[in-house]
C-alpha positions in Angstrom: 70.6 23.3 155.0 70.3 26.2 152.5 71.5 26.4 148.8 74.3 28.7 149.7 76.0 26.6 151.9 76.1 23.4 149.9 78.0 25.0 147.2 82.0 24.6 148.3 83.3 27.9 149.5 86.1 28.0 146.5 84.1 27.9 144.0 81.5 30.8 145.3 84.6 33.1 145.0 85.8 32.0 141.9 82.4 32.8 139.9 81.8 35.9 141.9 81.7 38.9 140.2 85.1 41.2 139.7 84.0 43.5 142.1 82.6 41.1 145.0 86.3 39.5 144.4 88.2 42.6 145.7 89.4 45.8 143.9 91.6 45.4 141.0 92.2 48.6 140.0 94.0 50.0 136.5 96.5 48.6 134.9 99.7 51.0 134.3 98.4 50.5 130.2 95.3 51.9 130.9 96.2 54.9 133.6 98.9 56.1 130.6 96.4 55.8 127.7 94.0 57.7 130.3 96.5 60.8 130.8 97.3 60.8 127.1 94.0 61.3 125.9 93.6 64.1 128.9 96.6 65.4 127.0 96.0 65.5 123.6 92.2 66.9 124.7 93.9 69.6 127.0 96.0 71.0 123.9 92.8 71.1 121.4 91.3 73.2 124.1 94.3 75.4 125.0 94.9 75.9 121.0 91.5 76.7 120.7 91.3 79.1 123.8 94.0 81.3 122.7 92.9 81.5 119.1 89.4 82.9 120.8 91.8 85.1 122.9 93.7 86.6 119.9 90.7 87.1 117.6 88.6 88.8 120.6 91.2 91.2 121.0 91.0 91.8 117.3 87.4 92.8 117.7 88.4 94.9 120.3 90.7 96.8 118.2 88.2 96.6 115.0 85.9 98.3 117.5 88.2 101.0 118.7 88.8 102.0 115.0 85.2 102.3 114.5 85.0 104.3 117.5 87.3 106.4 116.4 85.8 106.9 113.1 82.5 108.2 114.2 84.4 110.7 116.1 85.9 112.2 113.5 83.0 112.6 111.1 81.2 114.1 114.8 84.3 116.6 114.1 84.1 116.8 110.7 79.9 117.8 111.0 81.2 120.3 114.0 84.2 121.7 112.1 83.8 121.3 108.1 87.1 119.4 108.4 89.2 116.6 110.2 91.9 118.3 111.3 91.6 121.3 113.3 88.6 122.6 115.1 87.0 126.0 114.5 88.6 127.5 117.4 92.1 126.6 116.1 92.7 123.3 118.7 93.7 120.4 117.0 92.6 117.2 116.5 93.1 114.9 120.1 94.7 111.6 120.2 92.7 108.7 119.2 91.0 107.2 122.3 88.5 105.0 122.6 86.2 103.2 125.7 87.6 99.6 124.9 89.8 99.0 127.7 92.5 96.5 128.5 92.2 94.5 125.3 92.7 97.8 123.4 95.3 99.3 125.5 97.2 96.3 126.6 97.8 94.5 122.9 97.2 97.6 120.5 98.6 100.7 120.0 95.6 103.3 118.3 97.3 106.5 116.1 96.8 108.0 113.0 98.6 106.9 110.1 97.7 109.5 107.5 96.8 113.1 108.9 93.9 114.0 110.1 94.2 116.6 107.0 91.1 118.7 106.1 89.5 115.7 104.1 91.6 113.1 105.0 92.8 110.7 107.6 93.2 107.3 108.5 93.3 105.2 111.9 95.4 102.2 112.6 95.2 99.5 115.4 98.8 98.3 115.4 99.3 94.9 117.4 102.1 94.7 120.2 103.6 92.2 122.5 101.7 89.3 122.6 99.5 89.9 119.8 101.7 90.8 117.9 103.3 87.3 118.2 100.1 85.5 118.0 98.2 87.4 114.9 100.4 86.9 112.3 97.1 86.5 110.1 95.5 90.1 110.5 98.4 92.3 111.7 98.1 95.8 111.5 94.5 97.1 111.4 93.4 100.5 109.5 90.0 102.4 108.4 90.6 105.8 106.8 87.6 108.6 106.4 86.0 106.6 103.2 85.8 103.4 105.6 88.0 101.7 103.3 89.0 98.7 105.6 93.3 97.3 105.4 95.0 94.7 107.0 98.9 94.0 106.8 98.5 90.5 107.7 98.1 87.0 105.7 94.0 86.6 106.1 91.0 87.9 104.1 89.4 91.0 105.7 86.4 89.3 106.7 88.3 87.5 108.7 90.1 90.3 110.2 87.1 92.5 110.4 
């Protein structure tokens, strides 16, 4: 007769462990803590993923500005001033390679001139960004590369 056998059948299953016993599974407690913590994780991450949104479309726009800028003084060096070319065309539209993150959520003009000596470029923030970046708001670089924002932040932030 082995060991196994000697021992009564109820009291095998009684000091069995959980899982030889059968599956419990969770408790309601537990599966609700479970899908709040899923929750509260899944809004830190969306919060977090449209701040990255927001400020990458920023960059975009910072960028475009730049862009734009370097134009100009390409002008400027062509020409001997912003505004009008030597063969009497005017100064195109600012444009600039940055694509749907420009185009979509920014609208690029000039806000002063061009003039002969002077102009400046603004990124101006519409539908959704303008909602979301209350903080930076309107962007603009003028021909001395003096830097604005119309929003709450500091300009590092915003550039």
């Amino acid at each position: 007769m082995s060991h196994e056998t000697a021992i009564p059948r109820a009291t095998r299953h009684a000091h069995a462990p959980r899982s030889a016993r059968g599956a419990g599974g969770f408790s309601l407690i537990e599966l609700l803590i479970a899908v709040f913590i899923i929750g509260v994780l899944t809004a830190l991450a969306y919060s977090t993923y449209q701040d990255s949104v927001v400020r990458s479309r920023r960059a975009a726009a910072s960028a475009c500005l730049i862009e734009v800028q370097q134009f100009m003084e390409r002008f400027r060096t062509t020409n001997l001033r912003y505004d009008v070319a030597r063969n009497g065309t005017a100064v195109p539209a600012p444009a600039c390679g940055a694509g749907a993150d420009v185009t979509n959520f920014y609208n690029i003009d000039f806000s002063v001139g061009p003039t002969a000596t002077t102009y400046a470029v603004r990124a101006t923030p519409t539908g959704g960004q303008l909602a979301q970046d209350t903080k930076c708001g309107t962007l603009t670089l003028n021909q001395a590369a003096v830097r604005t924002k119309s929003g709450t932040g500091t300009l590092d932030e915003c550039w």
